[in-house]
C-alpha positions in Angstrom: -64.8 -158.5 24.9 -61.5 -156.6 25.5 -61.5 -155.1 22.3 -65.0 -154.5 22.4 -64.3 -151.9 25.3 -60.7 -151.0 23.7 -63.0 -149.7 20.9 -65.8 -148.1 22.8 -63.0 -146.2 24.7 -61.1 -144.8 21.6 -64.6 -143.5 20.2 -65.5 -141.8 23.3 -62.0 -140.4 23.4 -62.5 -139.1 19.8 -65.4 -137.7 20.5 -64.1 -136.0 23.3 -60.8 -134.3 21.7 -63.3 -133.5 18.7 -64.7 -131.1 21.5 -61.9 -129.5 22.4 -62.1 -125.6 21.6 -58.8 -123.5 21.2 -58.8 -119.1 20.7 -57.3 -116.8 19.5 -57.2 -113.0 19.3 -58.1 -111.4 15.8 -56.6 -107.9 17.2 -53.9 -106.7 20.0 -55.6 -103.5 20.7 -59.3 -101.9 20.9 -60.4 -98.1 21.3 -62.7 -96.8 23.6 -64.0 -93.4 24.1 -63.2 -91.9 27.4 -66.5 -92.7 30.2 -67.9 -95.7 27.7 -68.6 -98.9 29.0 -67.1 -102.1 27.7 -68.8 -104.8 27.8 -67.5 -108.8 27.4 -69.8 -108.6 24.3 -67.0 -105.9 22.8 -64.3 -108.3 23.4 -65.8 -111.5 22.4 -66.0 -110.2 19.2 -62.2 -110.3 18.8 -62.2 -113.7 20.2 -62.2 -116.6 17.3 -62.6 -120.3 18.5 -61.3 -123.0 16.2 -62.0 -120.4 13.7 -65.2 -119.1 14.3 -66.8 -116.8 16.4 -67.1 -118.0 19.6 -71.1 -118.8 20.8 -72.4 -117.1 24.2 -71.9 -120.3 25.8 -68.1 -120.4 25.4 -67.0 -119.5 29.0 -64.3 -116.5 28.8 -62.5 -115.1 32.0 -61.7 -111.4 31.2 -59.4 -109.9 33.5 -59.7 -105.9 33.9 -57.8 -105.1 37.0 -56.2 -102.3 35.9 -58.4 -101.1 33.1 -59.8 -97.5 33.8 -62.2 -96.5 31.4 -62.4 -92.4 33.0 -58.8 -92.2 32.0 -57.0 -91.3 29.1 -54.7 -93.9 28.5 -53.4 -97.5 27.8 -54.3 -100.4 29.5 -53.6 -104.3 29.3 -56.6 -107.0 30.2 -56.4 -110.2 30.0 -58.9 -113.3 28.2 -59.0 -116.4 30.1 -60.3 -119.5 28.9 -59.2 -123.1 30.2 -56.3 -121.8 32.3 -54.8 -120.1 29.7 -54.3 -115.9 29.1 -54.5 -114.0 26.1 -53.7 -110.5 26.8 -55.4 -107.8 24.7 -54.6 -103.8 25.2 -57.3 -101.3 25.7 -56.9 -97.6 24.6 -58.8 -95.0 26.3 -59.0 -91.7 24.0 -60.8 -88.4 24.3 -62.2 -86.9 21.4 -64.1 -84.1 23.0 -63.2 -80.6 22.8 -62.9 -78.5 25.9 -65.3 -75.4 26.4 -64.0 -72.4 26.9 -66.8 -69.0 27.8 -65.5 -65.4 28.1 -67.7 -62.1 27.2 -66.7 -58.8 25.7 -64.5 -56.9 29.0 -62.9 -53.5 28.9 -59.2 -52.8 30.5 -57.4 -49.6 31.1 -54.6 -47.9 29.0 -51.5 -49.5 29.5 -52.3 -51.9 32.0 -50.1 -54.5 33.0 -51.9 -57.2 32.3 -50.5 -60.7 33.7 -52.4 -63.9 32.4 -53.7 -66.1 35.7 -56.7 -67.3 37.7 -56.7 -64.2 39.2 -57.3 -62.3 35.7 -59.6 -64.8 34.3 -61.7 -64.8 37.5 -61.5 -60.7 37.1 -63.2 -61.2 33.3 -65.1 -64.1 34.3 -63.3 -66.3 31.8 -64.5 -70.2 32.7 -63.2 -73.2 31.1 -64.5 -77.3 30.9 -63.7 -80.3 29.7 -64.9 -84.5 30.1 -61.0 -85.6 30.9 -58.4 -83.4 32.1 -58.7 -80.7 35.0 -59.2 -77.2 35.1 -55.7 -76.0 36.2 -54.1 -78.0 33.3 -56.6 -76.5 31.2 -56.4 -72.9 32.5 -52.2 -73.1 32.3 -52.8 -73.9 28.5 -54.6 -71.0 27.5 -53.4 -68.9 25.0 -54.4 -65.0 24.3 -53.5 -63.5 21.0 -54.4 -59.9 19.8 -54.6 -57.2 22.5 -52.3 -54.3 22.8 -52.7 -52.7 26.1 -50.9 -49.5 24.8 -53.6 -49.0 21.8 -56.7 -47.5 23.1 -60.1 -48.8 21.7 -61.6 -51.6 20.5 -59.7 -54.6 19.8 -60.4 -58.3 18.9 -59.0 -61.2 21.2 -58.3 -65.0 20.8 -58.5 -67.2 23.5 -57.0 -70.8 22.4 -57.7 -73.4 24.7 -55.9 -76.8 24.5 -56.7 -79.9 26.9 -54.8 -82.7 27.7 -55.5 -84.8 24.5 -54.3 -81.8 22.6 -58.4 -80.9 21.7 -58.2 -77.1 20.7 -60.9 -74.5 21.1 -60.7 -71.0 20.6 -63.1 -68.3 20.9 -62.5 -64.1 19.9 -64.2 -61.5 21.7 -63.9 -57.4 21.6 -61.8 -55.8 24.5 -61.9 -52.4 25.1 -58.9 -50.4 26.0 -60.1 -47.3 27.8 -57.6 -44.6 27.2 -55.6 -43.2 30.2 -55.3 -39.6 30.6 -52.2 -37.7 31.7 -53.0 -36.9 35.5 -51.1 -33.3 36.0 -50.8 -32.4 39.8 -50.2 -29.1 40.1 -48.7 -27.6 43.7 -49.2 -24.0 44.8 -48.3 -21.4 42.9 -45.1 -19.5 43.4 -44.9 -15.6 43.3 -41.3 -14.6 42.7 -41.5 -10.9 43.8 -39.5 -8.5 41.9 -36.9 -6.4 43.0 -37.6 -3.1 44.9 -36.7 -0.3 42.4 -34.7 2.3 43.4 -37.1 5.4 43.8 -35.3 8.8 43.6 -36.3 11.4 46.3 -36.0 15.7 46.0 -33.5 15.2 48.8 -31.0 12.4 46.7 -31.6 14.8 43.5 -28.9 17.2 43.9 -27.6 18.6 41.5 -24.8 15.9 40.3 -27.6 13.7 40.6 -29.1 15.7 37.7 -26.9 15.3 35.2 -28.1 13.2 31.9 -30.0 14.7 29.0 -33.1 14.5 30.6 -32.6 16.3 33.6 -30.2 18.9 32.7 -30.4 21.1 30.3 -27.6 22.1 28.0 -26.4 25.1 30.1 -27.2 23.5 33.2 -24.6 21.2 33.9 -23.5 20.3 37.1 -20.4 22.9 37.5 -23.2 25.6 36.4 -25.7 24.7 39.2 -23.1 24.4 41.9 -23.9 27.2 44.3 -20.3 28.8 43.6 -20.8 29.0 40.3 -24.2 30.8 40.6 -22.7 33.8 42.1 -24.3 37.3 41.5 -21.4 37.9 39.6 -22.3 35.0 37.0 -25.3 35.9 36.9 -24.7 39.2 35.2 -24.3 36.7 31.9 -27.3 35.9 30.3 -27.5 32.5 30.6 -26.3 31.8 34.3 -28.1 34.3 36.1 -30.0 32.3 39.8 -32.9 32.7 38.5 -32.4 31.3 34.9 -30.8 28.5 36.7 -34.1 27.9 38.9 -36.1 28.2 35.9 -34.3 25.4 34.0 -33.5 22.2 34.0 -31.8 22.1 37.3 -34.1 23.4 39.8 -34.9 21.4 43.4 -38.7 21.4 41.8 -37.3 20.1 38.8 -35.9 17.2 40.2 -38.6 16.3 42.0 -39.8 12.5 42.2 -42.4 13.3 39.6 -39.6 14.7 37.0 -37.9 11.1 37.9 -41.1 9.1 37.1 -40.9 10.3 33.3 -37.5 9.9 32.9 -35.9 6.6 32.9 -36.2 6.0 37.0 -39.5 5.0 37.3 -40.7 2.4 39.8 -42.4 0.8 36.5 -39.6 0.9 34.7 -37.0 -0.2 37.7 -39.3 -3.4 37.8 -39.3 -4.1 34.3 -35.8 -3.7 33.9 -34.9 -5.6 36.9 -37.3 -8.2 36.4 -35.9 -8.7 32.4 -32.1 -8.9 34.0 -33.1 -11.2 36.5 -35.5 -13.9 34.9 -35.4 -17.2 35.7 -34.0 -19.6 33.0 -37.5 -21.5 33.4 -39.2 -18.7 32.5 -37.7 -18.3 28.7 -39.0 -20.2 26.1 -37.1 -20.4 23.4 -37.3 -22.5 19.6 -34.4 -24.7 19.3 -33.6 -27.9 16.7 -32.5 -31.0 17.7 -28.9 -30.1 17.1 -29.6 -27.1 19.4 -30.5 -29.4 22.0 -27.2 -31.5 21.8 -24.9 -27.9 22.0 -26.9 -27.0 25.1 -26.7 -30.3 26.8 -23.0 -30.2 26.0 -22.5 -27.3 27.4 -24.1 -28.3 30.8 -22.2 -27.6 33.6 -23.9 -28.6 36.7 -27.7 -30.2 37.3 -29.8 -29.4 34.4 -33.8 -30.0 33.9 -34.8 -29.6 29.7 -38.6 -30.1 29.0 -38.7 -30.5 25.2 -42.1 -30.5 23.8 -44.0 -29.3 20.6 -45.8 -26.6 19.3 -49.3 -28.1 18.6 -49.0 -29.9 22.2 -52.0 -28.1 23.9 -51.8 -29.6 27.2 -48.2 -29.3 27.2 -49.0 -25.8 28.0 -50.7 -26.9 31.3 -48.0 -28.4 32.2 -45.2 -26.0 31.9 -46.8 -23.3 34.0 -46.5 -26.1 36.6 -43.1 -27.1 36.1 -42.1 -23.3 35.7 -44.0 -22.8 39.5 -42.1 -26.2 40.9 -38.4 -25.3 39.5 -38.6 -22.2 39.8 -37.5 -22.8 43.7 -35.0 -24.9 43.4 -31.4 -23.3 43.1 -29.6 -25.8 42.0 -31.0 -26.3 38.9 -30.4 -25.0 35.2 -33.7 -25.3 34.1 -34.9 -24.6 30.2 -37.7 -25.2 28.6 -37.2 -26.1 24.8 -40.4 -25.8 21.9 -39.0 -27.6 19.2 -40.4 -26.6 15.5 -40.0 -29.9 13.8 -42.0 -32.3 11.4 -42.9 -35.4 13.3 -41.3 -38.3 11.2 -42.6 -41.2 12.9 -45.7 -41.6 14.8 -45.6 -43.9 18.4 -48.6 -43.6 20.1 -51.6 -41.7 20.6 -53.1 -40.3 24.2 -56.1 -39.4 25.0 -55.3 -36.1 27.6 -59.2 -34.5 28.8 -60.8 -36.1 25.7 -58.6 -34.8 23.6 -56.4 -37.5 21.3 -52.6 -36.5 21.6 -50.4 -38.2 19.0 -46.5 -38.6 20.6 -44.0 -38.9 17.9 -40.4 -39.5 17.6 -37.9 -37.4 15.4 -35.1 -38.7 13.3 -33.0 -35.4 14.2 -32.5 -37.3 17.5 -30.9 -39.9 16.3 -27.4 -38.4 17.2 -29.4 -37.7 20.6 -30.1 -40.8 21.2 -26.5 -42.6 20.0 -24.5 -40.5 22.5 -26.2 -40.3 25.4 -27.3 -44.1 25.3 -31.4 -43.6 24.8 -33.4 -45.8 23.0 -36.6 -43.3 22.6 -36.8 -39.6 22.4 -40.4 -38.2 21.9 -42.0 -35.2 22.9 -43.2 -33.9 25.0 -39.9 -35.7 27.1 -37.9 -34.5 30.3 -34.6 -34.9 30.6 -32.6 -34.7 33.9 -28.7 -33.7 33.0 -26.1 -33.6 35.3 -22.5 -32.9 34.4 -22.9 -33.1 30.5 -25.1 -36.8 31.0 -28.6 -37.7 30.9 -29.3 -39.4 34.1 -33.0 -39.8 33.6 -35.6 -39.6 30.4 -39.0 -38.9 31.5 -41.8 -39.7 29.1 -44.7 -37.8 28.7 -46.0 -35.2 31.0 -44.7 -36.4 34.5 -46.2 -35.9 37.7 -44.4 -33.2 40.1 -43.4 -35.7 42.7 -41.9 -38.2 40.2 -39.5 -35.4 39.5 -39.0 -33.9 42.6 -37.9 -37.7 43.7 -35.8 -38.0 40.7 -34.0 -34.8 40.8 -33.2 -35.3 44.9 -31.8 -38.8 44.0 -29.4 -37.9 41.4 -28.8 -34.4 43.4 -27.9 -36.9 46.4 -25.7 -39.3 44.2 
């Protein structure tokens, strides 16, 4: 009887222990996209039991704690079954690319333009993506292709990179409108000439009437002093009073009018005085580049040189108001230099009241530019000197009050 139920119990032990199920994971690691679901029937797949797949009635305690499918990462869960763990790693990945929108915009002529919200709002630049956040995205943009200092059309990249390093880019045409040269002009200043000196019958006496226009050859001033033209000189034939009256030296003669045609006109005072006393803005002359370096060499006290070219139209515009602004200051030496040279390299092009101005540099300024310590010398170009030095380069037609403030600093310095 004992072994009877000795043998029962060893069967039913058998048959127990042949029951007994033991798993195992066929992988460390599964992917999932970024927002999917993942269901027990994803891992159970993985799962092999003595072997074998295990059935849906195998009972399997997953552990997801820390699993978070809306986040790009890795993550550890772990299978359960009979007491036991089996961890298995989850990786969360985006594959999306980010969306980036931005239509055609137009800027202005060398405009500073700085890269932030606050531009991208100002184009109306907007950016997306399933998994990573708009300031990370916005910070990753990259913009390839515009020149700010080109005017017209030019084609742009945006590249836009989110957090799983997807890229998108998209190109669209900005428009650089070109920035004309503003020219304030102040009032204009009359320099008045000087007063001539106008000869009157009473200053035209008879020394006054010497010259070879108002005396003749007989009638010099011993002849037509009043001892001289004694009845008893004029007994000759050539001094008598009333040959004397009808010559050259008579108080008619020498009347204001006789002094108009000569050389003491008021006209001609003006002219002459006006020639002597020009201001040094006011003559133009055509000088080379190595005429340039003499002058400034020879500078001996504040010293204002406007160089521009000959084809510059709206140069001319501007000097008459430079001429009208220097020509009250006294302190200055002030020229204005036309140079005659063959452009050799061309550096921009402005458009100046829809005209296009090309600005170029010159290689006969290259000993220019080595000893006075510039890096550019174009035309047309201002150049402030004081004491044989360039204190300040001004590019391009400059507005009167940027070089009324430039010239009272360095005057003050």
């Amino acid at each position: 009887m004992k072994k009877i139920c000795c043998l029962c119990l060893t069967l039913l032990l058998a048959a127990g222990c042949s029951k007994e199920i033991t798993i195992s994971l066929t992988t460390d690691m599964i992917t999932v996209n970024v927002h999917d679901e993942l269901p027990d029937a994803k891992i159970l797949q993985y799962v092999n039991c003595n072997n074998m797949v295990c059935s849906e009635d195998i009972e399997l305690d997953i552990r997801r704690d820390e699993l978070n499918l809306d986040k790009v990462g890795e993550y550890t869960i772990d299978v359960l079954y009979n007491g036991s763990g089996y961890p298995l790693k989850v990786k969360v990945i985006d594959v999306e690319k980010p969306t980036i929108h931005v239509e055609p915009f137009t800027i202005e002529q060398y405009e500073n333009i700085i890269w932030d919200r606050e531009m991208y709002n100002r184009i109306q630049l907007t950016v997306s993506d399933n998994a990573t956040d708009e300031n990370t995205l916005y910070n990753s943009i990259k913009v390839e292709g515009l020149d700010p200092s080109i005017a017209g059309e030019q084609l742009v990249t945006f590249t836009l990179k989110d957090a799983s390093r997807n890229e998108t880019s998209i190109s669209v045409t900005v428009t650089v409108e070109p920035k004309p040269v503003v020219v304030v002009k102040p009032p204009p200043v009359v320099v008045p000439p000087k007063e001539p000196e106008i000869t009157t019958p009473s200053d035209a006496t008879p020394n006054d009437a010497t010259g070879s226009d108002a005396t003749g050859s007989d009638a010099t001033p011993n002849d037509a002093t009043p001892s001289d033209a004694t009845p008893n000189d004029a007994s000759g034939t050539d001094a008598t009073p009333s040959d004397a009256t009808e010559s050259d030296a008579t108080p008619s003669d020498a009347t204001p009018s006789d002094a108009t045609e000569s050389d003491a006109t008021p006209n001609d005072a003006t002219d002459t005085d006006s020639e002597d006393d020009t201001p040094e803005i006011l003559r133009r002359v055509t000088m080379t580049a190595k005429d340039v370096l003499n002058l400034l060499d020879s500078s001996r006290k504040n010293e204002v040189i406007y160089v521009s070219q000959t084809w510059c139209s709206h140069c001319q515009a501007f000097v008459k108001t430079l001429d009208s602004y220097l020509a009250e200051r006294d302190d200055l030496i002030v020229r204005e230099i036309v140079l005659d040279l063959e452009p050799q390299t061309e550096v921009i092009t402005q458009n100046v009241n829809g005209e296009d101005v090309i600005h170029y540099e010159y290689a006969d300024f290259e000993a220019f530019k080595k000893q006075y310590n510039i890096d550019f010398v174009g035309t047309p170009s201002i150049f402030i000197i004081r004491n044989g030095k360039v204190r300040e380069t001004l590019i391009g037609n400059q507005s009167i009050e940027i070089l009324h403030d430039k010239l009272d600093s360095i005057s003050n310095n």
